[in-house]
N, C-alpha and C positions, 0 to 999 in steps of 0.2 A: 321545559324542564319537568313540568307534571306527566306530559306525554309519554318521560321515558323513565318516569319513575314509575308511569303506571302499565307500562312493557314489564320494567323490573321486577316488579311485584307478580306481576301472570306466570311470568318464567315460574319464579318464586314459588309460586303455589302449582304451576303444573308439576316442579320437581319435585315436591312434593306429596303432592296424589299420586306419581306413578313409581315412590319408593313406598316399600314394603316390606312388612318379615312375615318371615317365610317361617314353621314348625319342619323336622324331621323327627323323626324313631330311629333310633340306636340301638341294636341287639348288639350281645358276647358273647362270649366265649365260653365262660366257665362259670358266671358269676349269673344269679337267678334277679336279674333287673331288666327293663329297658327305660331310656333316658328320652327325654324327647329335650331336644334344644331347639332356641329359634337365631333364624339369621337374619339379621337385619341389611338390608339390600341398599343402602343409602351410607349407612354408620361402618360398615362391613367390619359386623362385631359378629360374635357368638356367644351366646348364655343357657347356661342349663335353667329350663323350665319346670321339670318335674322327674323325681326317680319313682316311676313303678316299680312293687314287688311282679315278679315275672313268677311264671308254672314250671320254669326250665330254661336253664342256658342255650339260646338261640345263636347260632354259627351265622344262620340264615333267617333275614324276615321278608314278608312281601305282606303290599297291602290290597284286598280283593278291590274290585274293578268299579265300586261303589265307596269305597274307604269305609266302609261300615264293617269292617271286620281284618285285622292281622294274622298270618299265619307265621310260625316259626318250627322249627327243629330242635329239637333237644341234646348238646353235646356232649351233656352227663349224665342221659338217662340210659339204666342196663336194660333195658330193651328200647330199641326204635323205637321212637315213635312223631309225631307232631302235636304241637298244639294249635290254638284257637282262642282268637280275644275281641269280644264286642269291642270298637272303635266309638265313641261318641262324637270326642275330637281327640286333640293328638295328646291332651292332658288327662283323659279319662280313657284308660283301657284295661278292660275287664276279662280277666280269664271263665271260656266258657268249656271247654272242653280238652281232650286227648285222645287222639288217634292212634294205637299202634299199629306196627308194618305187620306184614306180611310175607310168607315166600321164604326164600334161604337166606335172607339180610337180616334176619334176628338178631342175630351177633355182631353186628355192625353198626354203626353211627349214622343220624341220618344225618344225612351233608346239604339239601338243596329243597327248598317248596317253592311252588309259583302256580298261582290259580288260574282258571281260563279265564279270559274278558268277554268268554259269549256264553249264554245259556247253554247247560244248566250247571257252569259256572264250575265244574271238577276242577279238583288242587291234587296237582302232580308229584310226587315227595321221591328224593335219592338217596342215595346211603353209598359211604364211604371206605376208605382202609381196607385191605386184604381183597378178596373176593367178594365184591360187595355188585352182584350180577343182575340185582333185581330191581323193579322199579314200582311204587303205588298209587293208583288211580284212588282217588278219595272224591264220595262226595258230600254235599252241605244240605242243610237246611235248609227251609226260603228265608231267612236272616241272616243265610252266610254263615253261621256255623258250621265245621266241621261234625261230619256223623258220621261214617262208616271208607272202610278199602268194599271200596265195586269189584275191583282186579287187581291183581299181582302178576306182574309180569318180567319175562327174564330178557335182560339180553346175553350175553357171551361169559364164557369162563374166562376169569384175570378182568374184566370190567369194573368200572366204579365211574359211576355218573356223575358229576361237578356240577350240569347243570344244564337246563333243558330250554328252549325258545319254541312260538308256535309260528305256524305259516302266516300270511296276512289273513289267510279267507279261514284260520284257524282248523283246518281241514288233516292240517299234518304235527307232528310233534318232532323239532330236532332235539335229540341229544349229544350232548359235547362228552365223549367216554376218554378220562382221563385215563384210567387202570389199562383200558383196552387199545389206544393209539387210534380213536376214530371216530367217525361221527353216524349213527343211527338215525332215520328216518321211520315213524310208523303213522297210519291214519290213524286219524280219532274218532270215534263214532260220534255225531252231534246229539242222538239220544240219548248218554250216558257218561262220555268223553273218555272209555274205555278205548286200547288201541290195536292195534292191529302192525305186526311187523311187515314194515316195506322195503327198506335197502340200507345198505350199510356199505359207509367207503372208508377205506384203510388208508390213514397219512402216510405219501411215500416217503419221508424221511420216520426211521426206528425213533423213538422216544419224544417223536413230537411234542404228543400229549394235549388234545385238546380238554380245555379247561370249562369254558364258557362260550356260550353262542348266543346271538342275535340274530333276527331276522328285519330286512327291509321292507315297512310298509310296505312299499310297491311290487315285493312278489317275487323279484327275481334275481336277489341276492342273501346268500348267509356269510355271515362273517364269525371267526373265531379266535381267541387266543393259546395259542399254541403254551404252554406252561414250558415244557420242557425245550424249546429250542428260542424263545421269549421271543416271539413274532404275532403278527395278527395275519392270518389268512381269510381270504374271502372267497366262495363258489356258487358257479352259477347253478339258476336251476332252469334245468332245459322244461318243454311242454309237457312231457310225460313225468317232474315229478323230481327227476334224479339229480343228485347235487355232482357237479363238474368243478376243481381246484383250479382255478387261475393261477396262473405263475408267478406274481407278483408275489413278496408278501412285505411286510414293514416291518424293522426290527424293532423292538424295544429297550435294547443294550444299547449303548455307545462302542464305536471301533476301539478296539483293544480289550474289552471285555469279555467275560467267558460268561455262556449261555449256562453253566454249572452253576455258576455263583448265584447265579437268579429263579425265580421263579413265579413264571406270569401270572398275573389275576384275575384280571375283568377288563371288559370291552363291554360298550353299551352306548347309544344313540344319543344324541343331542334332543331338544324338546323339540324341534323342528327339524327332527335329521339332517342338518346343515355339517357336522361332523359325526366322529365317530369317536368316543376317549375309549382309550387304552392305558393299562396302570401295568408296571413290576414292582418285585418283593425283593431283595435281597434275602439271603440264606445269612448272614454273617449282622447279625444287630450293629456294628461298626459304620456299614456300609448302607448307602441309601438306595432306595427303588425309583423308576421311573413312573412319569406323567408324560401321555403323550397324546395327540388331536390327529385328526385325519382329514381330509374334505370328502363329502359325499356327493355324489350327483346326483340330480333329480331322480335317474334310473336307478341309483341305488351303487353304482362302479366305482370303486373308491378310488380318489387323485390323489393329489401332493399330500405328504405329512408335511402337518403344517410345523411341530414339533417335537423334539424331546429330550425334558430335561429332569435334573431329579428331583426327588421328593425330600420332603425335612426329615425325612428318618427311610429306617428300612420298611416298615410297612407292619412287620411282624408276621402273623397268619395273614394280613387282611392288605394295606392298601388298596381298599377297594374304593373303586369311583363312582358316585350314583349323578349324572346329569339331573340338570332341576329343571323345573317343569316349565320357567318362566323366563328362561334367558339362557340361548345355545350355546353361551360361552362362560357358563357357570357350570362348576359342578363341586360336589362333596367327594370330601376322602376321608377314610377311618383307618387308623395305626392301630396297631396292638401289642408292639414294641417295649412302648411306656403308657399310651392309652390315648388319644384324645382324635379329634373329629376335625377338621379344617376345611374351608370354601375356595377351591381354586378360583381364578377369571383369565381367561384370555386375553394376551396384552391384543390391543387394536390392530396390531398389524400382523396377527395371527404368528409372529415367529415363537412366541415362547409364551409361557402363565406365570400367576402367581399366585403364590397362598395369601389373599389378603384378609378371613380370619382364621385360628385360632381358640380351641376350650379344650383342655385337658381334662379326663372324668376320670379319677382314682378311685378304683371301684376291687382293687386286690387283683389286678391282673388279668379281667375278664374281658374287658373292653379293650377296643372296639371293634368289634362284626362289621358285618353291611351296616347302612343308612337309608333309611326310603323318607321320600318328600313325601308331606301332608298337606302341604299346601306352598 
């Protein structure tokens, strides 16, 4: 009887040691905060930890490649620009700077930043709405500060960038061109992380609209959501470089629904590229968006959708899904709807998920933007 009570107890305490909470960062929309909540991975609770005052309504945030420093976009600033926040932990983050753009996007919003993960560390910034054709190569401090545009760079008339992904070897920059129906490929210089235009492929369906792109660790796949036709397409990339459409792609609608009514979000890698989540928006606040998983092979060739079902609201601007760092079958979504943050998990037998937490943050309508894990 001691023998298996002292089984019981190890269990006990192993289940124990390997639950956790987890911090994320919460950017908006309109409102000058970001929130950091934690998720507790055991209790699969959510609570708000702390409201920062913010520099500017961040649409978009990302955290540099050391977590020592956040960058953001500003949604209500009349000129473009980004900001810059020392990181301590995910309850201390301090505004250090302001970047503005460059080029002929002055009059437009910036919509997208994501820093490199290699020296010397350049943070890429996009800009939205109308004619929004240009792109900013920015670089940092050695603390990861934001300092200066190294380059302004254009792509196409009628373009507007959503968002950018690097190669594995970091070598190349994709861009996913909403405005423009297509996806951009340019080098990056490794002295500077300025680019250099290399090819551009035109989706053959009109209004596809790539939204957002990802790239496969191993090299030799990109993957995108299609916003306008609510699908995820993936393409190879042959030896020389250049991106090839596979014919496959995944819908993110259910039969009987109209690709009108929706409009896709985001796609992005599991902690262990074991899937691939994919999220839809509803246009009509009545109606809810989709949550959807993929399986990924070793190679990076995506198999079966493992599902897709909806989400608790329409999404608003945002249903976006951020994977967490410490479990393939977790990930964050942020509404902006009515406002609040939820923890999908993958049921076991990979056919469907579920939201098992929950935190609503009433903040006048700004929240909720993206989410990035801190830990």
């Amino acid at each position: 009887m001691r023998f298996i009570q002292a089984i019981l107890a190890v269990i006990g305490f192993t289940a124990l040691a390997s639950a956790a909470k987890h911090q994320l960062i919460v950017g908006t929309f309109s409102t000058n905060f970001l929130y950091t909540v934690e998720y507790d991975d055991a209790a699969h609770t959510l609570d708000l930890l702390h409201k920062t005052p913010a520099n500017g309504a961040s649409s978009w945030i990302a955290l540099s490649h050391d977590k020592k420093n956040l960058y953001g976009t500003d949604w209500n600033s009349e000129k473009p620009s980004f900001v810059s926040y020392s990181v301590t932990d995910a309850q201390t983050i301090e505004y250090q700077a302001r970047v503005f753009g460059s080029g002929d996007c002055l009059g437009k919003k910036s919509i997208f930043v994501t820093p490199s993960l290699e020296p010397p560390y350049a943070v890429y910034g996009n800009y939205f709405y109308g004619n929004a054709k240009c792109g900013n190569v920015m670089s940092v401090y050695d603390n990861g500060t934001l300092r200066d545009v190294v380059q302004g760079y254009e792509y196409g008339d009628g373009s507007a960038v959503h968002g950018v992904s690097f190669s594995n070897d970091s070598q190349r920059l994709y861009s996913a061109d909403d405005g423009g129906n297509s996806i951009w490929v340019h080098t990056i210089n490794p002295s500077d992380g300025s680019v250099e235009f290399d090819s551009r492929i035109v989706m053959d369906v009109q209004g596809a609209d790539p939204r957002h792109v990802v790239t496969h660790p191993a090299g030799q796949y990109v993957y995108t959501v299609l916003e306008g036709t609510s699908q995820v397409a993936q393409f190879l990339i042959n030896e020389l470089h250049k991106l090839y459409p596979m014919k496959a792609t995944y819908s993110l609608i259910s039969a009987g629904d109209k690709a009108s009514d929706f409009w896709a979000d985001e796609v992005a890698l599991s902690a262990n590229n074991k899937y691939l989540w994919a999220s839809n928006r509803a246009h009509d606040a009545g109606r809810k968006g989709y949550i959807s998983a993929i399986e990924v092979q070793d190679s990076g060739y995506l198999g079966e959708q493992h599902f897709l079902v909806e989400t608790t609201n329409s999404g608003g601007f945002a249903n976006a899904v951020a994977p967490s760092p410490f479990d393939d079958a977790i990930v964050a979504l942020t509404d902006n709807s009515t406002g609040f943050i939820e923890v999908w998990k993958m049921n076991d037998d990979k056919k469907g998920a579920t939201a098992v937490a929950h935190l609503d943050i009433e903040d006048g309508g700004g929240c909720c933007a993206n989410a990035v894990w801190y830990s």
